[in-house]
DRENMI-732801 format. One record per residue: residue in three letters; chain; x, y, z of N, C-alpha, C in turn. Coordinates in steps of 0.1 Angstrom, whole numbers. Atoms other than C-alpha are relative to their C-alpha. Layout:
r residu:ALA chaine:A npx:X npy:Y npz:Z capx:X capy:Y capz:Z cpx:X cpy:Y cpz:Z
...
***
This chain:
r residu:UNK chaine:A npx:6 npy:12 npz:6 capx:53 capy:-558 capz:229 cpx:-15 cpy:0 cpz:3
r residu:UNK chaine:A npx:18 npy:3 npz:-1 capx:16 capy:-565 capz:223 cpx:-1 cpy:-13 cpz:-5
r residu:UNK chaine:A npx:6 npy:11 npz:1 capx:-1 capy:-593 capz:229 cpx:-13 cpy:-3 cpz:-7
r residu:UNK chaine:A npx:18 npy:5 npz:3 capx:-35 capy:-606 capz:209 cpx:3 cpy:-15 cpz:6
r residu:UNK chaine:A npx:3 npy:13 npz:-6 capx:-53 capy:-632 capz:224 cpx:-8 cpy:-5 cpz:-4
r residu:UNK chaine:A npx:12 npy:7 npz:12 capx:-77 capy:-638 capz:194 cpx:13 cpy:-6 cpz:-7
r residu:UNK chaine:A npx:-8 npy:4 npz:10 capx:-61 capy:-655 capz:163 cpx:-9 cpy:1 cpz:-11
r residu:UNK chaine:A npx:5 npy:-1 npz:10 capx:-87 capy:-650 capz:142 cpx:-21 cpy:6 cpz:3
r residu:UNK chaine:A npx:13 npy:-1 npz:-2 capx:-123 capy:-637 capz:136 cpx:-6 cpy:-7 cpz:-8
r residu:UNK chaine:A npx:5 npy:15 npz:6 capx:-149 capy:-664 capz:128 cpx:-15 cpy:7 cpz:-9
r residu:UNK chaine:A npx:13 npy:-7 npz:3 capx:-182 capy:-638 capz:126 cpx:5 cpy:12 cpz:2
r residu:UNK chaine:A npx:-8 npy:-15 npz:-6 capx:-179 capy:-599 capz:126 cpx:-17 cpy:5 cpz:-9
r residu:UNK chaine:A npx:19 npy:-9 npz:7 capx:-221 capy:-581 capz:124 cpx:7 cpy:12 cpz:5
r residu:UNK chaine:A npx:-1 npy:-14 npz:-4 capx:-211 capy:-543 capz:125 cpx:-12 cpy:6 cpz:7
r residu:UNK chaine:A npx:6 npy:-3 npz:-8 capx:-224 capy:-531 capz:156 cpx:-11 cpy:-7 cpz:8
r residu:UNK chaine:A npx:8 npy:14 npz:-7 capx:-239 capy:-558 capz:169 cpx:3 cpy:-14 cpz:6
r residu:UNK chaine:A npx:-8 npy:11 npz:-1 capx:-216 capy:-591 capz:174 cpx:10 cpy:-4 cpz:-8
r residu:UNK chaine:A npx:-12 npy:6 npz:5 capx:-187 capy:-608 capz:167 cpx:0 cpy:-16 cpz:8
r residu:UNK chaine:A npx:-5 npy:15 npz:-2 capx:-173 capy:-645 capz:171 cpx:18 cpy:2 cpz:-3
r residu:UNK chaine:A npx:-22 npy:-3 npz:4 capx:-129 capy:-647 capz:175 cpx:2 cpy:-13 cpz:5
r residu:UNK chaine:A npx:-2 npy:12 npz:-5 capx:-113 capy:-680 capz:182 cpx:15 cpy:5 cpz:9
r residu:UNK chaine:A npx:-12 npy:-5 npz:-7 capx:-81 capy:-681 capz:203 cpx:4 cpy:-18 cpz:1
r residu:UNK chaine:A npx:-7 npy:16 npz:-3 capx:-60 capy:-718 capz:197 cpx:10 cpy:3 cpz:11
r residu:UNK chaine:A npx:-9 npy:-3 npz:-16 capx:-39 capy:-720 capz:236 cpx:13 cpy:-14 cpz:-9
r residu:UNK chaine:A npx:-15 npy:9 npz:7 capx:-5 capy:-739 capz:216 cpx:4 cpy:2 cpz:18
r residu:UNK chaine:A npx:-10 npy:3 npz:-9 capx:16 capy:-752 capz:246 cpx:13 cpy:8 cpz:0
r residu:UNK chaine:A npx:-14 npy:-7 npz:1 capx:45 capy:-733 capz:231 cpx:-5 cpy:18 cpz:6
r residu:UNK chaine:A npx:-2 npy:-17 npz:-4 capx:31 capy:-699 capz:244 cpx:7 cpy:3 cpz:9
r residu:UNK chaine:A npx:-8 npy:-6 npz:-15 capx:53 capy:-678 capz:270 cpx:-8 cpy:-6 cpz:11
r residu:UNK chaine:A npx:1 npy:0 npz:-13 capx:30 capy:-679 capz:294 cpx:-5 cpy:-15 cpz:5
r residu:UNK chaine:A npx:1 npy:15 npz:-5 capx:24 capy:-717 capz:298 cpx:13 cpy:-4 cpz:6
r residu:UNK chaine:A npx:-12 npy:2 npz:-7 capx:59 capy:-719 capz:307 cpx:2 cpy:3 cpz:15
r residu:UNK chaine:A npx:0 npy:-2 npz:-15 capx:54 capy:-704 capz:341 cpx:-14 cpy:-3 cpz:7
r residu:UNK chaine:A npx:12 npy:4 npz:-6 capx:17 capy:-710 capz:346 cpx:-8 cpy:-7 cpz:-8
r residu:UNK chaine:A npx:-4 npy:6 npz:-10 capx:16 capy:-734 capz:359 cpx:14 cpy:-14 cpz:-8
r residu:UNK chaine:A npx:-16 npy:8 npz:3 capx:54 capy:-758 capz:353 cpx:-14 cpy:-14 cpz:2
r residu:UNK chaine:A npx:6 npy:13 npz:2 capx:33 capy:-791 capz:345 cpx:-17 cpy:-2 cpz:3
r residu:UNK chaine:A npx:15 npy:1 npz:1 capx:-4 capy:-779 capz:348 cpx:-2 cpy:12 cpz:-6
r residu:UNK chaine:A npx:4 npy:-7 npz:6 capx:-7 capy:-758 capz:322 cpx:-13 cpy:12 cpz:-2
r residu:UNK chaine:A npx:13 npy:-10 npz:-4 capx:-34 capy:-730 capz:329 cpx:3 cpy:11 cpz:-8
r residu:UNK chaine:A npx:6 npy:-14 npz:6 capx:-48 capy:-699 capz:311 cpx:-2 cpy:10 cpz:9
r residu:UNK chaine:A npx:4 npy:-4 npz:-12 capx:-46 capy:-674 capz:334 cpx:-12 cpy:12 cpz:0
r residu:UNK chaine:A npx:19 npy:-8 npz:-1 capx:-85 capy:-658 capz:338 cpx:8 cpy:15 cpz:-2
r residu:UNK chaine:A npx:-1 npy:-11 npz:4 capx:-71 capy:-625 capz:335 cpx:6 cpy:2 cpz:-22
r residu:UNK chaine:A npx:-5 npy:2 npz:16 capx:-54 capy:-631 capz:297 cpx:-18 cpy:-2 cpz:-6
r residu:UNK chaine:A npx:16 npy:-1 npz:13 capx:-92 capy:-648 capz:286 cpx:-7 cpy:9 cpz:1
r residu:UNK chaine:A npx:9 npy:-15 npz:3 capx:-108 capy:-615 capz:298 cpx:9 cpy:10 cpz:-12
r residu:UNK chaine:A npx:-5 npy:-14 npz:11 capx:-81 capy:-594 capz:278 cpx:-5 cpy:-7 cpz:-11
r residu:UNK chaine:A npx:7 npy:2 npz:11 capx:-93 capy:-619 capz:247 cpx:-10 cpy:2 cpz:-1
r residu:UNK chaine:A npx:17 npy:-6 npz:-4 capx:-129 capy:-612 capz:253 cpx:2 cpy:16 cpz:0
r residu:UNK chaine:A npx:0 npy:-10 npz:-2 capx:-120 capy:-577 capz:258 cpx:4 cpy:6 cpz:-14
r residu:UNK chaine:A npx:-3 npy:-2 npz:14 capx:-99 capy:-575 capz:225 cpx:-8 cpy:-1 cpz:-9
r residu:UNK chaine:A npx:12 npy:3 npz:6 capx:-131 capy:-592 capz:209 cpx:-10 cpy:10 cpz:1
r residu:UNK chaine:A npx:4 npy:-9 npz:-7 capx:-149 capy:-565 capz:225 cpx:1 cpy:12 cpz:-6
r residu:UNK chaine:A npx:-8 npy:-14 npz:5 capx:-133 capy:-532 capz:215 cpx:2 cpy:2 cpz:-12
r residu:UNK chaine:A npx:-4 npy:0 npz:15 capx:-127 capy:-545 capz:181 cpx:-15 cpy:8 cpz:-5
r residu:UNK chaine:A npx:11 npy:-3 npz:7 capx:-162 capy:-544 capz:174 cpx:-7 cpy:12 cpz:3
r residu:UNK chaine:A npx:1 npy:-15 npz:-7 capx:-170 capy:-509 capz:196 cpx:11 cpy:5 cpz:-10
r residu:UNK chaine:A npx:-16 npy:-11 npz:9 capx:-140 capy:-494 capz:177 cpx:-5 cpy:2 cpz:-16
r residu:UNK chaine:A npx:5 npy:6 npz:9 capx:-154 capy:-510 capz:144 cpx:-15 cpy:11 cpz:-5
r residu:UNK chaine:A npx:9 npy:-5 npz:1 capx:-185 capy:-495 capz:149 cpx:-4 cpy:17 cpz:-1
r residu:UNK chaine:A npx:-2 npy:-15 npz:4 capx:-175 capy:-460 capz:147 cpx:13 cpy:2 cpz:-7
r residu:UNK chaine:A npx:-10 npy:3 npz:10 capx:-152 capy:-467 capz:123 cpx:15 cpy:0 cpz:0
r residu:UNK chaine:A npx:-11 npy:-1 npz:-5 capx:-126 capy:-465 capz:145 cpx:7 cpy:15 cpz:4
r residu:UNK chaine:A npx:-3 npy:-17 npz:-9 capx:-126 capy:-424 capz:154 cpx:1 cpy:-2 cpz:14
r residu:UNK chaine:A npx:-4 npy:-1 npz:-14 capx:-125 capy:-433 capz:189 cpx:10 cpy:-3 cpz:2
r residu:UNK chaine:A npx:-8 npy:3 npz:-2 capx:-100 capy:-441 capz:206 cpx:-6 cpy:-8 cpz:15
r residu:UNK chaine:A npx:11 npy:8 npz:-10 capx:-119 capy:-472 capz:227 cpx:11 cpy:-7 cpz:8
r residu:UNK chaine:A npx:-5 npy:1 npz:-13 capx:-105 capy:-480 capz:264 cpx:-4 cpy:-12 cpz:8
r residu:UNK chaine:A npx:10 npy:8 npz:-5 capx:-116 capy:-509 capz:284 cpx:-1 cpy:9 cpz:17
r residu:UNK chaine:A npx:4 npy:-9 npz:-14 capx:-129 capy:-489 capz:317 cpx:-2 cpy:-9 cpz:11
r residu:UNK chaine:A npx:5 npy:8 npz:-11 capx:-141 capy:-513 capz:339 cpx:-7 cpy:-16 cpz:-6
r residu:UNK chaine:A npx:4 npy:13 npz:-2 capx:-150 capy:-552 capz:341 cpx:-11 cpy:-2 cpz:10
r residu:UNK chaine:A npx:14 npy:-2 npz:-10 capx:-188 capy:-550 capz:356 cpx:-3 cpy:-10 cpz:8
r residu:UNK chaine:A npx:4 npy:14 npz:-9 capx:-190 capy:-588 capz:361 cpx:9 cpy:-9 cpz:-10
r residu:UNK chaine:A npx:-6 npy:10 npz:7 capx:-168 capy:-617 capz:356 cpx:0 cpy:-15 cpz:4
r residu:UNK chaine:A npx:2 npy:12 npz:-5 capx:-176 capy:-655 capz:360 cpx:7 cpy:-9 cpz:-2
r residu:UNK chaine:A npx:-8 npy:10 npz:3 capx:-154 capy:-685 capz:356 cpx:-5 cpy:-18 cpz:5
r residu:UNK chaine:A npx:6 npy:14 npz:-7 capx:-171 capy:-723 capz:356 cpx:12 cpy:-7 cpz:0
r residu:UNK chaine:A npx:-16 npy:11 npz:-2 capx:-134 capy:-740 capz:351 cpx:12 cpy:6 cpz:-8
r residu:UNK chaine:A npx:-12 npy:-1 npz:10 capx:-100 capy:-736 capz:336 cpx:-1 cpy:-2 cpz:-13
r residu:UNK chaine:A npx:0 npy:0 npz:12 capx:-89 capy:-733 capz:302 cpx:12 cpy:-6 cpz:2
r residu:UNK chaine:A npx:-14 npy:2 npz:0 capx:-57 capy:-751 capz:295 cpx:6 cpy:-3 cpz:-13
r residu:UNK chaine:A npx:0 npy:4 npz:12 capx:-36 capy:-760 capz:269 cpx:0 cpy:-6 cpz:-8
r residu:UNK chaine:A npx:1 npy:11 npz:14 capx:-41 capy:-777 capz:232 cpx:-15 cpy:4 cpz:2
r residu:UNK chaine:A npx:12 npy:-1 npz:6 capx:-77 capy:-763 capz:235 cpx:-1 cpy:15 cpz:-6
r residu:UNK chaine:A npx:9 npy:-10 npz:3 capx:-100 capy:-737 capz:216 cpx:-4 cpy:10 cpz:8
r residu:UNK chaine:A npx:4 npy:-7 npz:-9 capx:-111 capy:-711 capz:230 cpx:-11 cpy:10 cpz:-11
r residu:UNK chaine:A npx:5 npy:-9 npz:10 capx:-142 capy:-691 capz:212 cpx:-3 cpy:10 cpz:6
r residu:UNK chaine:A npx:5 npy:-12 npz:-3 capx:-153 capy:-655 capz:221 cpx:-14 cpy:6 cpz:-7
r residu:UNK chaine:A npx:9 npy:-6 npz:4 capx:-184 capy:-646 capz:216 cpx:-5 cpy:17 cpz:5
r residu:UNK chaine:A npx:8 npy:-15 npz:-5 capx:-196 capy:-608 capz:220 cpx:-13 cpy:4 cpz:-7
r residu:UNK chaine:A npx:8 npy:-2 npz:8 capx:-221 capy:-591 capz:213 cpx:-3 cpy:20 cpz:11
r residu:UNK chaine:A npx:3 npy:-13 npz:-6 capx:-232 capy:-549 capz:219 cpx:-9 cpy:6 cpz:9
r residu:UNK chaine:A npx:13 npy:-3 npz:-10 capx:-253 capy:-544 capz:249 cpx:-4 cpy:19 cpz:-4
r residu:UNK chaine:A npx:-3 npy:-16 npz:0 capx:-249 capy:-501 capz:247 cpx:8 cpy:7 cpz:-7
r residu:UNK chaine:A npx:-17 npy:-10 npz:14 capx:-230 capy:-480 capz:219 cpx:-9 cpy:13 cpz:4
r residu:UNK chaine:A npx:9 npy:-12 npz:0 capx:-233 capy:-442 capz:231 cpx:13 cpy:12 cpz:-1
r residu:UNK chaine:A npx:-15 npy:-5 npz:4 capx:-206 capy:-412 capz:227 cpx:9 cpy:-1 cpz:11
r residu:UNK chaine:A npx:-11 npy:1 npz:-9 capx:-187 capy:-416 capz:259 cpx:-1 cpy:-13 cpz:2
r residu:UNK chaine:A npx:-2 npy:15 npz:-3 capx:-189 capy:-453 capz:255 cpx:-5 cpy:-13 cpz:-1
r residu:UNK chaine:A npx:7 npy:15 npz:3 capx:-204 capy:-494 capz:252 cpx:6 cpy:-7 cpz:12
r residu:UNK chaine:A npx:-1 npy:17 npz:-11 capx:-210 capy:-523 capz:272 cpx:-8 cpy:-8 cpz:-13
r residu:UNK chaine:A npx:-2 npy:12 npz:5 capx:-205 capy:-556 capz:258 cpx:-4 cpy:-14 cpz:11
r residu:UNK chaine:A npx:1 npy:13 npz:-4 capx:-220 capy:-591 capz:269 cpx:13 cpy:-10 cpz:-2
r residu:UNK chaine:A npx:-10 npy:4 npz:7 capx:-192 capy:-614 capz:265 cpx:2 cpy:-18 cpz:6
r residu:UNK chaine:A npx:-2 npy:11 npz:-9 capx:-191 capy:-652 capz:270 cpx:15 cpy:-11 cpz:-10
r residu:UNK chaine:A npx:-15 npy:4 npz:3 capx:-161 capy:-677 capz:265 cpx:-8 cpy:-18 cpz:1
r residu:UNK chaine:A npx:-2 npy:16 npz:1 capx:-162 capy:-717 capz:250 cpx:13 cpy:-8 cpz:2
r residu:UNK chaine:A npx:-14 npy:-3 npz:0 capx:-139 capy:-738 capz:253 cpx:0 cpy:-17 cpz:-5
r residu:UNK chaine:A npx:-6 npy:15 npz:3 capx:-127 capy:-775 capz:241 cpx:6 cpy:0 cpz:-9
r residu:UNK chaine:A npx:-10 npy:0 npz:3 capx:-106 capy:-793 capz:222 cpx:7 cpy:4 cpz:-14
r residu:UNK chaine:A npx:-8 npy:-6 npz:10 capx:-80 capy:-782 capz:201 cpx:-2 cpy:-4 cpz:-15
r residu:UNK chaine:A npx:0 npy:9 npz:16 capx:-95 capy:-791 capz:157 cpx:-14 cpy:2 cpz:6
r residu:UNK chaine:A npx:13 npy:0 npz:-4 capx:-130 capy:-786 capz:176 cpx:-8 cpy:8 cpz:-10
r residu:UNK chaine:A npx:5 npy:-9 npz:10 capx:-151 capy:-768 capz:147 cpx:-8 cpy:10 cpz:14
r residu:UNK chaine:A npx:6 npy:-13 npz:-4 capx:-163 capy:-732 capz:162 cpx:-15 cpy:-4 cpz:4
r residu:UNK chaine:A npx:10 npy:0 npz:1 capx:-199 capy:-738 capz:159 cpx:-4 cpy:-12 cpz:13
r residu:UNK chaine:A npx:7 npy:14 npz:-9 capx:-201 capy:-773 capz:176 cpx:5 cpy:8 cpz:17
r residu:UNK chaine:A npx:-3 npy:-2 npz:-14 capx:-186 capy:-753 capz:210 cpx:-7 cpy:14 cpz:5
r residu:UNK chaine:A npx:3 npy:-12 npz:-5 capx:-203 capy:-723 capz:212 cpx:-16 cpy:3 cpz:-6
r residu:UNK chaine:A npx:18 npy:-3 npz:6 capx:-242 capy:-710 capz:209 cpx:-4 cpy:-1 cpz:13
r residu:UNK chaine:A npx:11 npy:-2 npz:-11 capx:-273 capy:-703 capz:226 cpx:-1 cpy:-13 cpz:9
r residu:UNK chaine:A npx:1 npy:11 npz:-1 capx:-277 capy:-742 capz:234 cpx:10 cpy:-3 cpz:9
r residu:UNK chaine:A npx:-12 npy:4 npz:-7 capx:-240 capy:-745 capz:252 cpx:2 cpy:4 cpz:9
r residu:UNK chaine:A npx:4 npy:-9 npz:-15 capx:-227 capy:-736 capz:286 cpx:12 cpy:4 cpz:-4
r residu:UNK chaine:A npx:-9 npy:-7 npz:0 capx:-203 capy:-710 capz:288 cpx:14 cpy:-4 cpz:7
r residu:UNK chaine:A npx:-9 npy:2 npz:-11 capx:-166 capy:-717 capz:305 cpx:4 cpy:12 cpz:9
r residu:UNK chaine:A npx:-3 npy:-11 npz:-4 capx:-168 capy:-681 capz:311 cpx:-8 cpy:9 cpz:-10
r residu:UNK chaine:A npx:10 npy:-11 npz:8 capx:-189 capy:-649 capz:309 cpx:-2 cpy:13 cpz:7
r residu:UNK chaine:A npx:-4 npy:-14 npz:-2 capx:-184 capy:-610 capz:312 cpx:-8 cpy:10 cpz:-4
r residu:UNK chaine:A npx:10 npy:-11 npz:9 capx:-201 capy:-582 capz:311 cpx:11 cpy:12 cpz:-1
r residu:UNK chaine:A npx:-9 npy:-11 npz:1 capx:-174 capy:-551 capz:302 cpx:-2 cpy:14 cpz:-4
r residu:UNK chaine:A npx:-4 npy:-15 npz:3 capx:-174 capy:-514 capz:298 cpx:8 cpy:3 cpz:-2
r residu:UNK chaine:A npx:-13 npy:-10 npz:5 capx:-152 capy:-495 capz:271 cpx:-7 cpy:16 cpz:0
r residu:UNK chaine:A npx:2 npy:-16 npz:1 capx:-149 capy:-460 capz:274 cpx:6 cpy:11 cpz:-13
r residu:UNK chaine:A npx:-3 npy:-7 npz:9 capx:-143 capy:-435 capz:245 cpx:9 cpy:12 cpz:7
r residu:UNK chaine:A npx:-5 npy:-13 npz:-3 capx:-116 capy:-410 capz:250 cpx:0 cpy:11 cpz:0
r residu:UNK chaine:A npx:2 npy:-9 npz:7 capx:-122 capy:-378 capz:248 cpx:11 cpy:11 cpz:-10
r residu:UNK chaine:A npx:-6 npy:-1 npz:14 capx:-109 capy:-365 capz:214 cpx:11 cpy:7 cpz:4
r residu:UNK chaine:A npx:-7 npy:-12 npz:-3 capx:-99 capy:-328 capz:226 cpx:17 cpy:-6 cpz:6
r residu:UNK chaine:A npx:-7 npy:-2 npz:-12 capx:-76 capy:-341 capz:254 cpx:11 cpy:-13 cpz:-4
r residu:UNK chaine:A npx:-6 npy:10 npz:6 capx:-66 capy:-375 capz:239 cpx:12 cpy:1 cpz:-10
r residu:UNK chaine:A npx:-6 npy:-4 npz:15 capx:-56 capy:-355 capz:207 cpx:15 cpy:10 cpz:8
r residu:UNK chaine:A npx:-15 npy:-8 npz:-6 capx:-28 capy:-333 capz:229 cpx:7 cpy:-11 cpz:9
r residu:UNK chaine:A npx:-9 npy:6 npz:-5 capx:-15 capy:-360 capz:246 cpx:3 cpy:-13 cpz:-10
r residu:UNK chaine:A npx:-2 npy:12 npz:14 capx:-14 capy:-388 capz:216 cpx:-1 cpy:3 cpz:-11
r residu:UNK chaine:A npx:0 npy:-4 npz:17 capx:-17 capy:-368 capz:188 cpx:-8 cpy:-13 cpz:-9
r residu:UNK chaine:A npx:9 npy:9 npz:8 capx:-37 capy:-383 capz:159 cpx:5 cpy:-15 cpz:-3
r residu:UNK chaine:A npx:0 npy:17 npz:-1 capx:-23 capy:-417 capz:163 cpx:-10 cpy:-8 cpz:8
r residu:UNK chaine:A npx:9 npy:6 npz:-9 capx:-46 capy:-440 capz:172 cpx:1 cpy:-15 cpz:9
r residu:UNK chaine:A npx:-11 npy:10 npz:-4 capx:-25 capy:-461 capz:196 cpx:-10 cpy:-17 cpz:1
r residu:UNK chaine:A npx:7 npy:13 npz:-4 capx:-57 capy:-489 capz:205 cpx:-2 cpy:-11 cpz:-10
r residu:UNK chaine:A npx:0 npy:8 npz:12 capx:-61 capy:-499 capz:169 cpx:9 cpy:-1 cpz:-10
r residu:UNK chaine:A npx:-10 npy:-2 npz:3 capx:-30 capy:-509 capz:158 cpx:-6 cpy:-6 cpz:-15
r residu:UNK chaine:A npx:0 npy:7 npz:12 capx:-26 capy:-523 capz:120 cpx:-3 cpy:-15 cpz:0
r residu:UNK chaine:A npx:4 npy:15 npz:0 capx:-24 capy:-559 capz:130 cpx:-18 cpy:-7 cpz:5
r residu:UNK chaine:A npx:14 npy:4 npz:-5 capx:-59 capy:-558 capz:148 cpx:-7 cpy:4 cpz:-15
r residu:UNK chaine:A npx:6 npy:-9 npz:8 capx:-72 capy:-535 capz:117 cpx:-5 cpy:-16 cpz:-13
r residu:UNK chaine:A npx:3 npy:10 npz:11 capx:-59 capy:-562 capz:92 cpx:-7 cpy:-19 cpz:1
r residu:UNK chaine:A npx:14 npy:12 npz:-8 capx:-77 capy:-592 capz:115 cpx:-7 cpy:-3 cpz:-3
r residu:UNK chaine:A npx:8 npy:1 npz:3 capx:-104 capy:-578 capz:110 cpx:-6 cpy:1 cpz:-14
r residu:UNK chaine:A npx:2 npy:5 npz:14 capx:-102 capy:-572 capz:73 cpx:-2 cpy:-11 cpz:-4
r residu:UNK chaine:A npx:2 npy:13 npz:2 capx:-97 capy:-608 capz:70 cpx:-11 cpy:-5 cpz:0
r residu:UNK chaine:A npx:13 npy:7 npz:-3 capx:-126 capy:-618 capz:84 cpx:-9 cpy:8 cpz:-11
r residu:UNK chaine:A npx:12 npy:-6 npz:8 capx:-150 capy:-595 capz:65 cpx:4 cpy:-6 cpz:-14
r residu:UNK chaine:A npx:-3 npy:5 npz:11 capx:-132 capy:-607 capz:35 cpx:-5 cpy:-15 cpz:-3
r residu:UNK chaine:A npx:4 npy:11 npz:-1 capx:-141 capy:-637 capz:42 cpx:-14 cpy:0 cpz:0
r residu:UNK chaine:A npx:17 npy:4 npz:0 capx:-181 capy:-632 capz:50 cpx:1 cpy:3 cpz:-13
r residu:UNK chaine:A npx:5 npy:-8 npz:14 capx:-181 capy:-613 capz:17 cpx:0 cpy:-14 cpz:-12
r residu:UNK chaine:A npx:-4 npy:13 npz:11 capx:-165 capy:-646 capz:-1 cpx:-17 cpy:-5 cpz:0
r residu:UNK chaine:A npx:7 npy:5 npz:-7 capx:-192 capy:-664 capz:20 cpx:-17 cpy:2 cpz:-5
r residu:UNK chaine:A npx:12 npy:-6 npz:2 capx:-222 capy:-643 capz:13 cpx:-3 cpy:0 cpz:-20
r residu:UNK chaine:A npx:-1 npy:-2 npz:15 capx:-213 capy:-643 capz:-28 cpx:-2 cpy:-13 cpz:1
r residu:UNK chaine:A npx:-2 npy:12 npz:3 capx:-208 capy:-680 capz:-25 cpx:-17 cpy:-5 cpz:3
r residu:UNK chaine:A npx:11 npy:0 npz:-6 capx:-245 capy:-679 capz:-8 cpx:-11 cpy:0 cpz:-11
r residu:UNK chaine:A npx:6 npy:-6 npz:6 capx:-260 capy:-662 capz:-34 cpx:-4 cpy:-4 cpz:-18
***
């Protein structure tokens, strides 16, 4: 089973940033056990969203020939809980793209659930959370004998995510113009 912990992308600049939202519905698995009537996000899930947000766009950026890893979590901050019936936005953006790898800035909004994207997140707002991450590029040779040319990190459903979204700036950018 695979989990996303985006639901959609809001912005997507190849090689440079992205914006993903993530709505926390009450009905998910994991509100059921954490916490039985205090509903909590548990800080390791909003990093895998951030991190998913993250990879997309490192993966994105080489058009997806890597096969991009998350390596290490350099720094991770948390000013409060996330719980459920809210928003959650993801902002990234590409600190480093190089052949064995990228770091990503990555900060996290958060209120309520119908909250328009824009009004919760920006330079102007405070973060509920904020990451700095290293993905690592696999190397091909060695990746390619033990995984053969499948490219297990970017599955179809993340692929067609992000089609969506671009489909959408393109509307966006014609409707601009």
């Amino acid at each position: 089973m695979r989990w996303l912990w985006i639901d959609r992308f809001l912005e997507f600049h190849r090689g440079q940033s992205a914006r993903a939202v993530k709505n926390l519905s009450l009905a998910e698995d994991v509100f059921a056990e954490h916490f039985a009537g205090y509903p909590v996000m548990p800080a390791a899930l909003i990093l895998e969203g951030l991190a998913q947000t993250g990879g997309i766009l490192v993966g994105e950026a080489n058009n997806f020939q890597e096969k991009v890893v998350l390596a290490k979590i350099l720094s991770a901050r948390f000013q409060r809980e996330a719980l459920a019936g809210e928003t959650l936005v993801y902002d990234v953006e590409i600190l480093t793209l190089r052949p064995e790898g990228a770091s990503i800035r990555g900060r996290v909004y958060a209120g309520p659930a119908g909250t328009p994207a824009a009004s919760l997140a920006g330079p102007a707002k405070v973060p509920m959370a904020e990451a700095e991450i290293f993905f690592a590029h696999l190397d091909k040779a060695r990746s390619q004998q033990i995984f053969g040319d499948h490219n297990f990190v970017f599955s179809g459903e993340l692929k067609h995510m992000l089609g969506l979204a671009k489909m959408l700036a393109d509307r966006a950018d014609g409707a601009g113009s």
